[in-house]
C-alpha positions as CSV (number, residue, x, y, z in Angstrom):
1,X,182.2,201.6,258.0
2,X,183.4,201.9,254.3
3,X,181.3,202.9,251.8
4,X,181.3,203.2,248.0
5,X,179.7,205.8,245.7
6,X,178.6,203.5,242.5
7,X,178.0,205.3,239.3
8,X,178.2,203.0,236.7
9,X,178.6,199.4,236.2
10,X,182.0,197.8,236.7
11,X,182.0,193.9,236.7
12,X,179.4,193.6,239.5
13,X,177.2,190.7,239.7
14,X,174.4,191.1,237.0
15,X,171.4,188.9,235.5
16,X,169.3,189.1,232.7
17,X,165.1,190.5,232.3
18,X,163.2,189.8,229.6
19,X,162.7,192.8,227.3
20,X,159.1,193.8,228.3
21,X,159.5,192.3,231.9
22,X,156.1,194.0,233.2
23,X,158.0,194.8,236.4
24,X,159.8,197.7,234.2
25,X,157.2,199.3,233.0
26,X,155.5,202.9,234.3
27,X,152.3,205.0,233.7
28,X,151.9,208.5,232.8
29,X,148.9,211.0,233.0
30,X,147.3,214.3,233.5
31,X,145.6,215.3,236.4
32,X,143.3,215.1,238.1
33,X,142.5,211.5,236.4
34,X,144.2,208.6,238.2
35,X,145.6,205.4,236.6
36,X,148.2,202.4,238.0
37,X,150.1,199.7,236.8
38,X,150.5,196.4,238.6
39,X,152.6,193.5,238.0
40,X,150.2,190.7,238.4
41,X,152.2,187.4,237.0
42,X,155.4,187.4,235.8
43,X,154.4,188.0,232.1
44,X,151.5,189.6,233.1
45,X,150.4,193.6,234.1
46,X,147.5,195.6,235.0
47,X,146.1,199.0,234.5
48,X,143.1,200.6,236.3
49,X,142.1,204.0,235.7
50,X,139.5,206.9,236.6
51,X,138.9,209.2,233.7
52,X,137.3,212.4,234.8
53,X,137.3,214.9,231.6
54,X,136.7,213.6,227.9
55,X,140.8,214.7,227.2
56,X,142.4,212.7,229.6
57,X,144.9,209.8,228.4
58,X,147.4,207.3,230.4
59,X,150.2,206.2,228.8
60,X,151.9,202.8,229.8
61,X,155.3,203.6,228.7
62,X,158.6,201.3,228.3
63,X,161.9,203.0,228.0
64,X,164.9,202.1,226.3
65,X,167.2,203.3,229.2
66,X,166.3,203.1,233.0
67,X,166.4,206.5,234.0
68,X,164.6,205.4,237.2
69,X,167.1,202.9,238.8
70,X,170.0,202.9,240.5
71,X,172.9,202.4,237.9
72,X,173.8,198.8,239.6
73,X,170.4,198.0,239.4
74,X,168.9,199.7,236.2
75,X,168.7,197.1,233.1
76,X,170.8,197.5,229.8
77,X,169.9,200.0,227.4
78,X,169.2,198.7,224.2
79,X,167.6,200.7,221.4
80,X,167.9,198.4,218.5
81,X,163.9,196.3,218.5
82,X,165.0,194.6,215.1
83,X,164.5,191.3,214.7
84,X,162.5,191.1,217.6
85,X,158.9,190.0,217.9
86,X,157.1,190.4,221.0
87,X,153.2,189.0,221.7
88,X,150.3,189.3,224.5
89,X,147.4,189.2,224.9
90,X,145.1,192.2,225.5
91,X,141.8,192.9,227.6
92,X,140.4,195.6,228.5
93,X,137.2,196.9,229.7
94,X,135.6,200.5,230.3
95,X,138.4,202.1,227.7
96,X,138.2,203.1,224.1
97,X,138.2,199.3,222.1
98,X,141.3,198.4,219.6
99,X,138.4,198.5,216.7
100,X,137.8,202.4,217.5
101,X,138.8,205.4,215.6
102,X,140.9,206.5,218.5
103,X,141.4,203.0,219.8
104,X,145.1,202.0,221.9
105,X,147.8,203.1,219.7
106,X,151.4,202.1,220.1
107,X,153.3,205.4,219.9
108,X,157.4,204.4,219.3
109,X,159.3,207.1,219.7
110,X,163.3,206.9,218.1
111,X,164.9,208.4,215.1
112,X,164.3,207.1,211.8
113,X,167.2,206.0,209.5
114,X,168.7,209.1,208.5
115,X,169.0,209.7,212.6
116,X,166.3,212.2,212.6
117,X,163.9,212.3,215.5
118,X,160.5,210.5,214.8
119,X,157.3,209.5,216.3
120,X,155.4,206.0,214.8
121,X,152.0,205.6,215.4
122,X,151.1,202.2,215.8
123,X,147.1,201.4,215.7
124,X,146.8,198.0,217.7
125,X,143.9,196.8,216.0
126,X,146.0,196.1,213.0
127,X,148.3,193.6,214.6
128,X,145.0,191.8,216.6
129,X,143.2,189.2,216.0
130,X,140.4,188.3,218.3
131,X,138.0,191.1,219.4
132,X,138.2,194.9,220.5
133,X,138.2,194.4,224.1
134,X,140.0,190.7,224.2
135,X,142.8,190.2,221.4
136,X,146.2,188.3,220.6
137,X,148.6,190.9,219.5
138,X,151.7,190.2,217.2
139,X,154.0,193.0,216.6
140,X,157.2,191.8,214.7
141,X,159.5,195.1,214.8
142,X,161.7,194.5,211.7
143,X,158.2,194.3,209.8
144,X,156.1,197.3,211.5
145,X,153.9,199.9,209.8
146,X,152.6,202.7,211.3
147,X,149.2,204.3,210.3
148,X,145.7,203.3,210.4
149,X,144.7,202.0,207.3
150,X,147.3,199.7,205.9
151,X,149.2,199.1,203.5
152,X,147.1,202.5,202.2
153,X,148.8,204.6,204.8
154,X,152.0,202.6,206.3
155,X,155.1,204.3,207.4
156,X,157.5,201.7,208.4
157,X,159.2,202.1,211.7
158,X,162.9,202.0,211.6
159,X,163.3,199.5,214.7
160,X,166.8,199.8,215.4
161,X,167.1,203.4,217.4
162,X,163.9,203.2,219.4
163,X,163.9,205.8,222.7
164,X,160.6,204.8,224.2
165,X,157.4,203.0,223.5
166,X,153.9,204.6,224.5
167,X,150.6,202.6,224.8
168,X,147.9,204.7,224.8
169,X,144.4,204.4,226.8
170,X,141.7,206.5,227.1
171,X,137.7,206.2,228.1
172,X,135.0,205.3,225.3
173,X,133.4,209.0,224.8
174,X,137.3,210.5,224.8
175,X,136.5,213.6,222.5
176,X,139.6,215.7,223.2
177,X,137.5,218.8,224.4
178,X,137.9,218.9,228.2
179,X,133.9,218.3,228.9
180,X,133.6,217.2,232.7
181,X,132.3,214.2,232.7
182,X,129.0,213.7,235.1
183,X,130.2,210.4,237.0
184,X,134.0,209.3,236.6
185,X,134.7,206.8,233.5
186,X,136.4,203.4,235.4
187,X,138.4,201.2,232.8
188,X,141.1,198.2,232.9
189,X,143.5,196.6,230.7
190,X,145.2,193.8,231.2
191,X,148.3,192.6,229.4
192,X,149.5,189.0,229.8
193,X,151.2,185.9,228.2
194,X,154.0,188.4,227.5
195,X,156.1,187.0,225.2
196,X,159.2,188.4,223.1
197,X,161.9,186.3,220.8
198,X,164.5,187.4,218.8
């Protein structure tokens, strides 16, 4: 039987995703805490986790380029975000609220203009509207500020050389100290009505 070792892309049969598909996207975190993401609609995904120390953080990440996939199967990679807005709507429960000090930032990491390496820090509660724990979020790209207190402390993300994008959650008494907790912190978050134009 013939065979064919495929490293790249050349004319195959292709379709298209939307950027933010929630199939595409992957969780990060320390151990021993636990944490998944599920896709549970086609513009909807899910993430439970089990916090056990007050340091522990998950990241639900989306990246650029699909270094996970098969190069006939991996999507494009497309690092220019300008001119793109993209919308959902957020709950969550037994996690740190958007309203909070430390509440989910959007951590985009890229290079800035000059094609220096850079890291924007995105507080979510700033592009919400709703409550802490069930929000519509707008983020237009071309028009992004990080900080937390805006316009006071913005530093606008250059969108069009983004690497990855980081959302960050975390339980309610996170104090960055290590404490064992007594019983495990449980939380969700649910992201849905995933929408992007542009």
């Amino acid at each position: 039987m013939g065979f064919w070792l495929a490293d790249k892309r050349t004319g195959q049969q292709s379709s298209y995703i939307q950027r933010f598909d929630p199939r595409f996207w992957t969780i990060n975190f320390p151990r021993p805490m636990m944490a998944s993401v599920v896709t549970t609609a086609p513009d909807a995904l899910r993430v439970d986790a089990i916090f056990y120390n007050s340091d522990e953080l998950a990241g639900l990440i989306w990246e650029s380029e699909d270094g996970l996939d098969h190069p006939l199967l991996a999507y494009e990679i497309l690092r220019d975000y300008a001119r793109l807005s993209w919308r959902f709507r957020w709950r969550s429960s037994g996690i740190m609220p958007l309203d909070a000090i430390n509440g989910p930032t959007l951590t985009i990491e890229g290079r800035d203009a000059a094609g220096e390496p850079k890291s924007w820090y995105i507080r979510l509660w700033n592009y919400a509207s709703g409550t802490p724990t069930d929000a519509l979020v707008s983020i237009e790209f071309s028009a992004l500020d990080g900080g937390f207190l805006l316009p006071g402390e913005a530093d606008p993300v250059f969108p069009q050389d983004i690497d990855r994008l980081f959302v960050s959650i975390i339980p309610p008494d996170y104090d960055g100290l290590g404490t064992r907790f007594a019983t495990p912190r449980v939380g969700w978050v649910e992201m849905s009505d995933i929408r992007t134009d542009g």
